[in-house]
N, C-alpha and C positions, 0 to 999 in steps of 0.2 A: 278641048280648049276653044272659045269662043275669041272672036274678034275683041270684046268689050272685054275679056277676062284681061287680055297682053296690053291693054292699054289701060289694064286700071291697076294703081299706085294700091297699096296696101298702110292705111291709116294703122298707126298703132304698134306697127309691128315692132320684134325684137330683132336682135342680129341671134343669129345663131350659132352655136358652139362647132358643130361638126360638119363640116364641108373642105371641096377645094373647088380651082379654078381648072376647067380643062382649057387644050391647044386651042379649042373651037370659040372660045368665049364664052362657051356655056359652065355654068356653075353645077358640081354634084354633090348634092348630100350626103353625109355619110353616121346617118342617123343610124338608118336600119339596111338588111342585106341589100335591100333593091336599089337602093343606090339609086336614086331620081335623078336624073340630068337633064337642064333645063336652064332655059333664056332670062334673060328681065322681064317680067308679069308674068313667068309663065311659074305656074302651081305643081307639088309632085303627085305623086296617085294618092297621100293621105289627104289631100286639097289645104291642108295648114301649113304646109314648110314651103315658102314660096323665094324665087329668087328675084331681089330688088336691088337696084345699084351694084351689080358683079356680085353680090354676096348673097348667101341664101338665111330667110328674117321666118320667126314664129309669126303668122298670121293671129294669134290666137290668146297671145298673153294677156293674162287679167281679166279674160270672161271665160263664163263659164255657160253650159246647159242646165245648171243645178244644182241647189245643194239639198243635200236631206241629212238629215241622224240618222243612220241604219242601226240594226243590232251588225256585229264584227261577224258573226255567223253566215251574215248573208252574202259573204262578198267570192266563196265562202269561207271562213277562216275558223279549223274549231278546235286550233290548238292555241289560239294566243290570244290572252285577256278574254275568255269567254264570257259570254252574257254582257260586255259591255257595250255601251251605245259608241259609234265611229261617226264622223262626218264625214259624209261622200262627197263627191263631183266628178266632174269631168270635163272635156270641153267639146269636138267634132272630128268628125273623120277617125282615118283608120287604115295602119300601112297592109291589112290583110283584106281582103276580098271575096271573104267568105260568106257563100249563097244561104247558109242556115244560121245570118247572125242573129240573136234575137235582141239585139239591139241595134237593130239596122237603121232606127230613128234619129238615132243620135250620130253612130258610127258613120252614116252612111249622108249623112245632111251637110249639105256648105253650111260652113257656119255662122254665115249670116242668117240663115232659117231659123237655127235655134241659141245662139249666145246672144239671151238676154241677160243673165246677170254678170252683175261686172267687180271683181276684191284682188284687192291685193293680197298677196302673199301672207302679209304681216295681218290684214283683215282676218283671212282665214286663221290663221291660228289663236288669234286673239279672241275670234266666236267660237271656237272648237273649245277652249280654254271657259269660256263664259258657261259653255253649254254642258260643262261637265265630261266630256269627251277625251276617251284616254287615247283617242290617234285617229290620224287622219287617214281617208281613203283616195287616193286618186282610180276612177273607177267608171265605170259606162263607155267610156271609150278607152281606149290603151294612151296609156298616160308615155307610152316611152316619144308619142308624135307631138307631144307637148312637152318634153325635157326641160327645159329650161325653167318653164314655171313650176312646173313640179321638183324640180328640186328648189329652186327659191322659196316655195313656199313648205317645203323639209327644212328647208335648213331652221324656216323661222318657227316650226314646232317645235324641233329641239331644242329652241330656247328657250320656249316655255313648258318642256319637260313630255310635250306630246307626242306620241311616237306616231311613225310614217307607214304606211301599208301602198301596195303595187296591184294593181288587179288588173292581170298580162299579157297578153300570147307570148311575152319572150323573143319577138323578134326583132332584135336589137343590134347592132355591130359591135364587136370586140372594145374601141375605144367609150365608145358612147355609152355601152354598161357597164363600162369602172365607176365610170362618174355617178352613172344613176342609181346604183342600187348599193353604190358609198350612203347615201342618205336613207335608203328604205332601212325599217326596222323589220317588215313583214314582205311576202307576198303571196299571193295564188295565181299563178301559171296557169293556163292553157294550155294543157296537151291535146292537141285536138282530135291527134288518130296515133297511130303509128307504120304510118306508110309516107310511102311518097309520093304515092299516086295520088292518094287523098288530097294534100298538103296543095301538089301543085294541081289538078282538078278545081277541086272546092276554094279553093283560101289563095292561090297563086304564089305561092311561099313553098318554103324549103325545111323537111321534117329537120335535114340535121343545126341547122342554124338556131333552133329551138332547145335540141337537145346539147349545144353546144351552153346555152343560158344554163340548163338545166344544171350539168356540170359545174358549170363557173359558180352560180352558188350554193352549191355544197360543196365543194374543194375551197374556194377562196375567200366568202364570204362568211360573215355571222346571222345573215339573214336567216328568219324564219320561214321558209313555204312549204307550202301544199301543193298540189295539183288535181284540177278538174277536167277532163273529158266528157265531154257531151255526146252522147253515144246515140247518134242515130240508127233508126232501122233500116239496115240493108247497106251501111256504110263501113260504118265501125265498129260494128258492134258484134263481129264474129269471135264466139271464144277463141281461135287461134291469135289471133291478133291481140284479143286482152290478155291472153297468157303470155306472147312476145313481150307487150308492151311492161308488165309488173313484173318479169322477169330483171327486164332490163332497170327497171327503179330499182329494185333491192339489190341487184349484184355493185351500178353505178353511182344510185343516189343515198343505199341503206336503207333499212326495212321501217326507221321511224317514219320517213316521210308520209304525210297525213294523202290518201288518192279519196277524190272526190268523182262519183260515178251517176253522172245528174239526167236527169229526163227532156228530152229531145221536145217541144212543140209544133208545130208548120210554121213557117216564119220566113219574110223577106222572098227568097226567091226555092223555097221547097218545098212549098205550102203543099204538094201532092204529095209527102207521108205522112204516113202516122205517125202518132203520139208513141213516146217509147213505152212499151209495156214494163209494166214494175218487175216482174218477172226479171228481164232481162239486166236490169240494174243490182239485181240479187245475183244474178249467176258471175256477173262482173264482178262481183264484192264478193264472192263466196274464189274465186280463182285469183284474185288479189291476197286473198287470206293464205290461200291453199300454197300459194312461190313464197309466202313470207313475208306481204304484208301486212303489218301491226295494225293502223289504224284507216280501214278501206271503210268509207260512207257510200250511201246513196241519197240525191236528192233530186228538188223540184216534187217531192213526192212525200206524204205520211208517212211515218215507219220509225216507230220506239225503237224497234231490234235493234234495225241496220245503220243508225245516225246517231245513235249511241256509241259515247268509247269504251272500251275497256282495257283492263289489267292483261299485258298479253305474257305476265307469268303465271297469276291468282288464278285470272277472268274476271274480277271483279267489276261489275261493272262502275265507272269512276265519273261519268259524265251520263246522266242522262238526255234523250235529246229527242225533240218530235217538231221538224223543220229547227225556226227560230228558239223554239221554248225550252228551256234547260228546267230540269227536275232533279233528280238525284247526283250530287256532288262530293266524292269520296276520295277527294284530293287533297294533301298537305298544302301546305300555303305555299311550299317550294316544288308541288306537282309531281308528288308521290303517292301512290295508291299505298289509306290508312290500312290495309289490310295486312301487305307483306310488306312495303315499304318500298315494293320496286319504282323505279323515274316510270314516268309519263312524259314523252316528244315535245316540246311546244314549250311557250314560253306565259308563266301563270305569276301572278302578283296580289296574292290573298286569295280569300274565297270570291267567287262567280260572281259576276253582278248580276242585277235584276232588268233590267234593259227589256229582254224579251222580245216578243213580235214586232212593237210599235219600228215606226217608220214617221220621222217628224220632217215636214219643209222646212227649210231655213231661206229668208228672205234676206237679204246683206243689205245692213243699213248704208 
Protein backbone atom coordinates (compact mmCIF):
# COMPACT_ATOMS: atom_id res chain seq x y z
CA UNK A 1 0.00 0.00 0.00
CA UNK A 2 1.49 3.26 -1.15
CA UNK A 3 1.05 6.79 0.37
CA UNK A 4 -0.80 7.87 -3.05
CA UNK A 5 -2.98 4.57 -2.95
CA UNK A 6 -4.77 5.89 0.86
CA UNK A 7 -5.18 9.20 -0.42
CA UNK A 8 -6.77 8.41 -3.66
CA UNK A 9 -10.74 8.41 -3.89
CA UNK A 10 -12.04 5.64 -6.11
CA UNK A 11 -14.03 7.39 -9.24
CA UNK A 12 -16.73 5.11 -10.29
CA UNK A 13 -17.04 2.74 -7.71
CA UNK A 14 -20.01 0.70 -6.54
CA UNK A 15 -21.16 0.11 -2.81
CA UNK A 16 -20.70 -3.33 -2.14
CA UNK A 17 -23.03 -6.13 -1.08
CA UNK A 18 -20.98 -8.07 1.59
CA UNK A 19 -19.04 -6.55 4.35
CA UNK A 20 -19.26 -5.17 8.06
CA UNK A 21 -17.78 -2.46 10.17
CA UNK A 22 -15.21 -3.62 12.87
CA UNK A 23 -14.54 -2.06 16.69
CA UNK A 24 -11.35 -0.37 15.04
CA UNK A 25 -13.08 1.64 12.24
CA UNK A 26 -11.82 -0.56 9.72
CA UNK A 27 -14.30 -2.04 7.26
CA UNK A 28 -14.17 -6.15 6.38
CA UNK A 29 -15.15 -7.73 3.39
CA UNK A 30 -16.96 -10.63 3.36
CA UNK A 31 -16.74 -11.63 -0.17
CA UNK A 32 -14.45 -14.44 0.05
CA UNK A 33 -12.66 -16.54 3.09
CA UNK A 34 -9.87 -13.91 3.42
CA UNK A 35 -11.89 -11.58 4.81
CA UNK A 36 -9.82 -8.26 3.85
CA UNK A 37 -9.83 -5.62 6.50
CA UNK A 38 -8.94 -2.45 5.79
CA UNK A 39 -9.18 1.56 6.30
CA UNK A 40 -10.51 4.41 3.79
CA UNK A 41 -8.33 4.17 0.41
CA UNK A 42 -7.02 1.32 1.45
CA UNK A 43 -7.49 -1.87 -1.34
CA UNK A 44 -7.91 -5.83 -0.32
CA UNK A 45 -5.37 -8.47 -1.70
CA UNK A 46 -7.78 -8.85 -4.91
CA UNK A 47 -6.87 -4.81 -5.33
CA UNK A 48 -10.89 -4.15 -6.66
CA UNK A 49 -12.88 -4.30 -3.47
CA UNK A 50 -11.64 -1.27 -1.74
CA UNK A 51 -12.92 0.54 1.41
CA UNK A 52 -14.49 4.33 0.76
CA UNK A 53 -16.58 6.30 3.21
CA UNK A 54 -16.77 3.37 6.07
CA UNK A 55 -18.11 1.04 3.44
CA UNK A 56 -16.38 -1.37 1.30
CA UNK A 57 -17.14 -0.12 -2.99
CA UNK A 58 -16.31 -2.38 -6.33
CA UNK A 59 -13.33 -0.54 -7.75
CA UNK A 60 -14.35 -2.18 -10.96
CA UNK A 61 -17.86 -1.98 -12.16
CA UNK A 62 -18.58 -1.48 -15.77
CA UNK A 63 -15.14 -2.07 -17.25
CA UNK A 64 -13.76 -4.64 -18.31
CA UNK A 65 -10.13 -6.17 -19.72
CA UNK A 66 -12.19 -7.63 -22.78
CA UNK A 67 -14.43 -9.03 -24.60
CA UNK A 68 -14.19 -11.99 -27.16
CA UNK A 69 -16.80 -14.77 -28.58
CA UNK A 70 -15.11 -17.83 -27.33
CA UNK A 71 -16.34 -21.37 -28.34
CA UNK A 72 -18.18 -22.67 -24.51
CA UNK A 73 -15.50 -25.47 -24.88
CA UNK A 74 -12.76 -23.30 -23.88
CA UNK A 75 -13.68 -22.08 -20.67
CA UNK A 76 -13.70 -25.22 -20.31
CA UNK A 77 -17.31 -26.48 -20.56
CA UNK A 78 -18.11 -29.73 -22.67
CA UNK A 79 -21.21 -30.60 -21.31
CA UNK A 80 -23.34 -27.64 -21.77
CA UNK A 81 -24.47 -26.04 -25.21
CA UNK A 82 -21.54 -27.63 -27.08
CA UNK A 83 -20.03 -26.06 -30.12
CA UNK A 84 -21.66 -22.98 -29.24
CA UNK A 85 -20.03 -19.41 -29.42
CA UNK A 86 -20.01 -17.72 -25.44
CA UNK A 87 -18.97 -14.09 -24.89
CA UNK A 88 -16.26 -13.70 -22.44
CA UNK A 89 -14.79 -10.98 -20.16
CA UNK A 90 -13.59 -10.14 -17.19
CA UNK A 91 -12.22 -7.45 -15.25
CA UNK A 92 -8.59 -7.46 -12.80
CA UNK A 93 -7.15 -8.97 -9.96
CA UNK A 94 -7.82 -12.00 -8.05
CA UNK A 95 -8.59 -13.17 -4.34
CA UNK A 96 -6.03 -16.14 -4.89
CA UNK A 97 -2.27 -15.74 -5.23
CA UNK A 98 -1.33 -18.29 -7.17
CA UNK A 99 2.49 -18.50 -8.59
CA UNK A 100 1.44 -20.70 -11.72
CA UNK A 101 -1.47 -18.36 -12.74
CA UNK A 102 -1.50 -18.42 -16.51
CA UNK A 103 -3.35 -15.53 -16.49
CA UNK A 104 -1.30 -13.47 -14.42
CA UNK A 105 -1.85 -10.49 -17.02
CA UNK A 106 -5.01 -9.75 -16.15
CA UNK A 107 -5.33 -11.63 -12.73
CA UNK A 108 -2.46 -10.06 -11.35
CA UNK A 109 -2.74 -6.18 -12.98
CA UNK A 110 -4.28 -3.05 -11.08
CA UNK A 111 -6.83 -2.39 -13.08
CA UNK A 112 -6.04 0.77 -14.24
CA UNK A 113 -3.22 -1.08 -16.44
CA UNK A 114 -5.75 -3.10 -18.15
CA UNK A 115 -9.78 -1.76 -18.05
CA UNK A 116 -9.97 -0.22 -21.21
CA UNK A 117 -13.33 -1.28 -22.16
CA UNK A 118 -16.13 0.04 -20.60
CA UNK A 119 -20.52 -1.64 -20.85
CA UNK A 120 -22.96 -1.94 -18.87
CA UNK A 121 -24.70 -4.81 -17.83
CA UNK A 122 -27.59 -4.35 -20.09
CA UNK A 123 -24.71 -3.39 -23.05
CA UNK A 124 -23.37 -6.79 -22.49
CA UNK A 125 -26.22 -8.78 -22.95
CA UNK A 126 -27.73 -6.92 -25.63
CA UNK A 127 -24.16 -7.68 -27.82
CA UNK A 128 -24.19 -11.28 -26.63
CA UNK A 129 -27.96 -11.34 -27.94
CA UNK A 130 -26.94 -9.47 -31.34
CA UNK A 131 -23.89 -11.83 -31.76
CA UNK A 132 -25.90 -14.89 -31.66
CA UNK A 133 -24.47 -15.92 -28.26
CA UNK A 134 -26.22 -18.63 -26.24
CA UNK A 135 -24.47 -17.26 -22.75
CA UNK A 136 -22.32 -15.40 -21.27
CA UNK A 137 -18.91 -16.09 -19.74
CA UNK A 138 -17.53 -14.20 -16.86
CA UNK A 139 -13.88 -15.38 -17.13
CA UNK A 140 -10.06 -14.35 -17.13
CA UNK A 141 -10.21 -13.39 -13.91
CA UNK A 142 -12.64 -14.84 -11.18
CA UNK A 143 -15.71 -13.08 -11.51
CA UNK A 144 -16.69 -13.89 -7.65
CA UNK A 145 -14.09 -10.40 -6.98
CA UNK A 146 -16.43 -8.58 -9.14
CA UNK A 147 -20.02 -9.80 -7.88
CA UNK A 148 -21.90 -7.39 -8.00
CA UNK A 149 -21.48 -6.78 -11.87
CA UNK A 150 -21.62 -10.11 -12.57
CA UNK A 151 -24.53 -10.67 -11.37
CA UNK A 152 -26.13 -7.39 -12.78
CA UNK A 153 -25.16 -8.20 -15.88
CA UNK A 154 -26.88 -12.22 -15.23
CA UNK A 155 -29.73 -10.97 -14.25
CA UNK A 156 -29.84 -8.82 -17.54
CA UNK A 157 -29.21 -12.08 -19.86
CA UNK A 158 -31.86 -13.85 -18.45
CA UNK A 159 -33.97 -11.34 -19.79
CA UNK A 160 -33.03 -11.90 -22.97
CA UNK A 161 -33.02 -15.59 -22.62
CA UNK A 162 -29.06 -15.94 -22.44
CA UNK A 163 -27.73 -18.16 -20.14
CA UNK A 164 -24.89 -17.20 -17.40
CA UNK A 165 -21.53 -19.28 -17.18
CA UNK A 166 -18.69 -18.80 -13.78
CA UNK A 167 -15.22 -19.67 -14.64
CA UNK A 168 -13.87 -20.01 -10.66
CA UNK A 169 -11.51 -21.06 -8.17
CA UNK A 170 -14.79 -21.30 -5.86
CA UNK A 171 -13.38 -19.27 -3.34
CA UNK A 172 -16.15 -17.66 -2.17
CA UNK A 173 -18.04 -17.05 1.53
CA UNK A 174 -21.03 -18.95 2.52
CA UNK A 175 -23.50 -15.71 2.09
CA UNK A 176 -21.96 -14.35 -0.95
CA UNK A 177 -22.30 -17.65 -3.02
CA UNK A 178 -26.12 -17.84 -2.51
CA UNK A 179 -26.45 -14.87 -4.16
CA UNK A 180 -23.95 -15.44 -6.90
CA UNK A 181 -24.37 -18.66 -8.28
CA UNK A 182 -28.51 -17.80 -7.72
CA UNK A 183 -27.80 -16.41 -11.38
CA UNK A 184 -25.14 -18.62 -12.94
CA UNK A 185 -26.73 -21.25 -15.27
CA UNK A 186 -23.09 -22.85 -15.72
CA UNK A 187 -19.59 -23.24 -14.18
CA UNK A 188 -16.06 -24.65 -14.11
CA UNK A 189 -14.38 -24.61 -10.96
CA UNK A 190 -10.91 -24.77 -10.19
CA UNK A 191 -9.71 -27.46 -8.23
CA UNK A 192 -6.35 -26.75 -8.11
CA UNK A 193 -4.77 -29.80 -6.10
CA UNK A 194 -5.95 -31.69 -3.42
CA UNK A 195 -3.77 -30.79 -0.45
CA UNK A 196 -3.52 -28.09 1.76
CA UNK A 197 -0.14 -27.62 1.56
CA UNK A 198 -0.57 -26.81 -2.11
CA UNK A 199 -3.65 -24.45 -1.50
CA UNK A 200 -1.83 -22.58 1.25
CA UNK A 201 2.03 -22.74 -0.42
CA UNK A 202 1.09 -21.75 -4.07
CA UNK A 203 -2.45 -19.86 -4.08
CA UNK A 204 -2.46 -18.74 -0.10
CA UNK A 205 -6.17 -20.17 0.23
CA UNK A 206 -7.70 -22.83 1.84
CA UNK A 207 -8.45 -26.61 -0.02
CA UNK A 208 -11.64 -26.86 2.13
CA UNK A 209 -13.32 -23.44 1.44
CA UNK A 210 -13.25 -24.75 -2.13
CA UNK A 211 -14.51 -27.85 -1.46
CA UNK A 212 -17.06 -26.53 0.59
CA UNK A 213 -18.35 -24.56 -3.01
CA UNK A 214 -18.00 -27.65 -4.50
CA UNK A 215 -20.58 -29.24 -2.26
CA UNK A 216 -22.96 -26.42 -2.22
CA UNK A 217 -23.51 -26.74 -5.78
CA UNK A 218 -24.26 -30.16 -6.24
CA UNK A 219 -26.53 -30.38 -3.06
CA UNK A 220 -28.26 -26.94 -3.35
CA UNK A 221 -27.90 -25.81 -6.58
CA UNK A 222 -29.19 -26.57 -10.27
CA UNK A 223 -26.08 -25.27 -11.68
CA UNK A 224 -24.30 -27.14 -14.20
CA UNK A 225 -20.23 -27.72 -13.50
CA UNK A 226 -17.24 -29.11 -14.18
CA UNK A 227 -13.97 -29.06 -12.81
CA UNK A 228 -10.33 -28.38 -13.96
CA UNK A 229 -7.00 -28.95 -12.31
CA UNK A 230 -3.99 -27.91 -13.84
CA UNK A 231 -1.69 -30.50 -12.98
CA UNK A 232 1.83 -29.34 -12.64
CA UNK A 233 4.93 -31.40 -12.54
CA UNK A 234 6.12 -32.35 -9.27
CA UNK A 235 3.16 -30.63 -7.48
CA UNK A 236 0.03 -32.18 -8.16
CA UNK A 237 0.41 -34.28 -10.18
CA UNK A 238 1.16 -37.49 -8.03
CA UNK A 239 -1.17 -40.53 -8.87
CA UNK A 240 -1.78 -40.77 -5.07
CA UNK A 241 -3.25 -37.62 -4.91
CA UNK A 242 -5.36 -37.87 -8.33
CA UNK A 243 -6.71 -41.07 -6.96
CA UNK A 244 -7.64 -39.02 -3.47
CA UNK A 245 -8.77 -36.21 -5.29
CA UNK A 246 -11.62 -38.40 -7.89
CA UNK A 247 -12.38 -40.49 -5.22
CA UNK A 248 -13.58 -37.81 -3.23
CA UNK A 249 -15.77 -36.21 -6.64
CA UNK A 250 -17.62 -39.48 -7.07
CA UNK A 251 -18.30 -40.49 -3.58
CA UNK A 252 -19.33 -36.20 -2.72
CA UNK A 253 -20.17 -34.65 -6.00
CA UNK A 254 -21.27 -38.15 -8.26
CA UNK A 255 -19.64 -39.76 -10.93
CA UNK A 256 -21.42 -37.41 -13.84
CA UNK A 257 -19.37 -34.44 -12.92
CA UNK A 258 -17.44 -33.66 -16.08
CA UNK A 259 -13.02 -33.45 -14.48
CA UNK A 260 -10.93 -31.53 -16.72
CA UNK A 261 -7.09 -32.71 -16.56
CA UNK A 262 -5.20 -29.73 -18.45
CA UNK A 263 -1.43 -29.13 -19.27
CA UNK A 264 0.68 -26.98 -17.04
CA UNK A 265 2.91 -24.19 -19.08
CA UNK A 266 5.93 -21.94 -17.17
CA UNK A 267 4.11 -18.97 -16.28
CA UNK A 268 4.10 -15.85 -13.79
CA UNK A 269 6.26 -16.96 -11.16
CA UNK A 270 7.22 -20.95 -12.05
CA UNK A 271 8.74 -20.38 -15.22
CA UNK A 272 11.60 -23.14 -13.91
CA UNK A 273 9.20 -26.34 -14.75
CA UNK A 274 8.39 -28.02 -17.36
CA UNK A 275 5.55 -28.33 -19.60
CA UNK A 276 3.24 -31.08 -18.47
CA UNK A 277 3.89 -34.24 -20.29
CA UNK A 278 0.75 -35.69 -22.11
CA UNK A 279 1.49 -38.79 -20.70
CA UNK A 280 0.72 -37.65 -17.33
CA UNK A 281 -2.66 -36.05 -18.27
CA UNK A 282 -3.59 -39.60 -19.65
CA UNK A 283 -2.67 -41.37 -16.52
CA UNK A 284 -4.87 -38.70 -14.64
CA UNK A 285 -7.71 -39.49 -16.92
CA UNK A 286 -7.23 -43.17 -16.97
CA UNK A 287 -7.58 -43.13 -12.63
CA UNK A 288 -10.37 -40.67 -12.89
CA UNK A 289 -12.13 -43.34 -15.06
CA UNK A 290 -10.75 -46.35 -13.08
CA UNK A 291 -12.86 -44.62 -9.14
CA UNK A 292 -15.90 -43.97 -11.46
CA UNK A 293 -15.37 -41.12 -13.33
CA UNK A 294 -17.86 -41.00 -16.47
CA UNK A 295 -16.65 -38.06 -18.14
CA UNK A 296 -12.61 -37.33 -17.40
CA UNK A 297 -10.94 -34.98 -20.35
CA UNK A 298 -7.46 -33.86 -20.91
CA UNK A 299 -6.55 -30.55 -22.20
CA UNK A 300 -4.27 -27.54 -23.48
CA UNK A 301 -3.30 -30.59 -25.53
CA UNK A 302 -4.40 -32.72 -29.02
CA UNK A 303 -5.97 -35.91 -28.27
CA UNK A 304 -9.29 -37.28 -30.28
CA UNK A 305 -9.29 -40.32 -27.48
CA UNK A 306 -9.17 -38.56 -24.32
CA UNK A 307 -11.38 -35.11 -25.08
CA UNK A 308 -13.88 -37.11 -26.46
CA UNK A 309 -17.30 -38.13 -24.49
CA UNK A 310 -18.59 -41.16 -24.34
CA UNK A 311 -21.64 -43.47 -23.49
CA UNK A 312 -20.47 -44.75 -20.16
CA UNK A 313 -23.11 -47.70 -20.48
CA UNK A 314 -22.62 -48.52 -24.73
CA UNK A 315 -19.22 -46.70 -24.91
CA UNK A 316 -20.37 -45.14 -27.68
CA UNK A 317 -18.65 -42.58 -28.49
CA UNK A 318 -21.42 -39.46 -28.34
CA UNK A 319 -19.25 -36.17 -28.76
CA UNK A 320 -16.39 -36.13 -30.75
CA UNK A 321 -13.74 -33.61 -29.77
CA UNK A 322 -9.90 -32.47 -30.76
CA UNK A 323 -9.34 -29.18 -28.27
CA UNK A 324 -12.17 -26.68 -29.72
CA UNK A 325 -13.35 -28.88 -32.79
CA UNK A 326 -16.38 -31.15 -32.36
CA UNK A 327 -16.81 -33.91 -34.93
CA UNK A 328 -18.91 -36.76 -34.25
CA UNK A 329 -22.38 -35.99 -32.50
CA UNK A 330 -24.43 -39.00 -31.30
CA UNK A 331 -26.66 -37.25 -28.95
CA UNK A 332 -30.60 -36.85 -28.77
CA UNK A 333 -31.75 -33.44 -28.78
CA UNK A 334 -32.46 -34.17 -25.01
CA UNK A 335 -28.62 -35.74 -24.52
CA UNK A 336 -29.23 -39.20 -24.88
CA UNK A 337 -26.78 -41.56 -26.49
CA UNK A 338 -28.81 -42.60 -30.07
CA UNK A 339 -27.37 -45.99 -29.46
CA UNK A 340 -29.03 -47.33 -26.07
CA UNK A 341 -30.78 -44.45 -25.09
CA UNK A 342 -28.81 -43.92 -21.92
CA UNK A 343 -28.70 -39.67 -20.46
CA UNK A 344 -25.50 -37.99 -20.89
CA UNK A 345 -24.48 -35.25 -17.66
CA UNK A 346 -24.68 -31.69 -18.98
CA UNK A 347 -27.09 -29.69 -20.19
CA UNK A 348 -27.78 -29.87 -24.36
CA UNK A 349 -30.51 -27.89 -26.44
CA UNK A 350 -30.66 -29.45 -29.95
CA UNK A 351 -27.88 -30.73 -32.03
CA UNK A 352 -24.02 -29.07 -31.50
CA UNK A 353 -23.41 -25.93 -32.86
CA UNK A 354 -20.83 -25.15 -35.33
CA UNK A 355 -18.83 -22.29 -33.53
CA UNK A 356 -15.61 -24.38 -33.51
CA UNK A 357 -12.03 -22.86 -32.99
CA UNK A 358 -12.71 -19.21 -33.96
CA UNK A 359 -12.13 -16.72 -31.16
CA UNK A 360 -13.79 -13.19 -32.24
CA UNK A 361 -12.95 -9.54 -30.29
CA UNK A 362 -15.78 -7.71 -29.61
CA UNK A 363 -15.26 -3.89 -29.34
CA UNK A 364 -18.39 -2.30 -27.21
CA UNK A 365 -19.99 0.37 -29.05
Amino acid sequence: MTAHDSMTPFPGAVPGRYWHTLDDGRVQCDVCPRACKIRDGQRGLCFVRAAQDGKVVLTTYGRSSGFCVDPIEKKPLNHFLPGTPVLSFGTAGCNLTCKFCQNWDISKAREFDVLAARATPERIAKTAHELGCKSVAFTYNDPVIFLEYAVDTAIACHELGIKTVAVTAGYISPEARKEFFAHMDAANVDLKCFTEDFYQKLCTGHLQDVLDTLAYLKHETQVWFELTTLLIPGQNDSAEEIDTMTKWVVAELGPDVPMHFTAFHPDWKMRDLPRTPHATLLAARDIARANGVRYAYVGNVHDLEAESTYCHSCGQRLIGRDWYVLSDWNLTDDGCCTKCGESCGGVFDGPAGTWGSKRMPVRMG
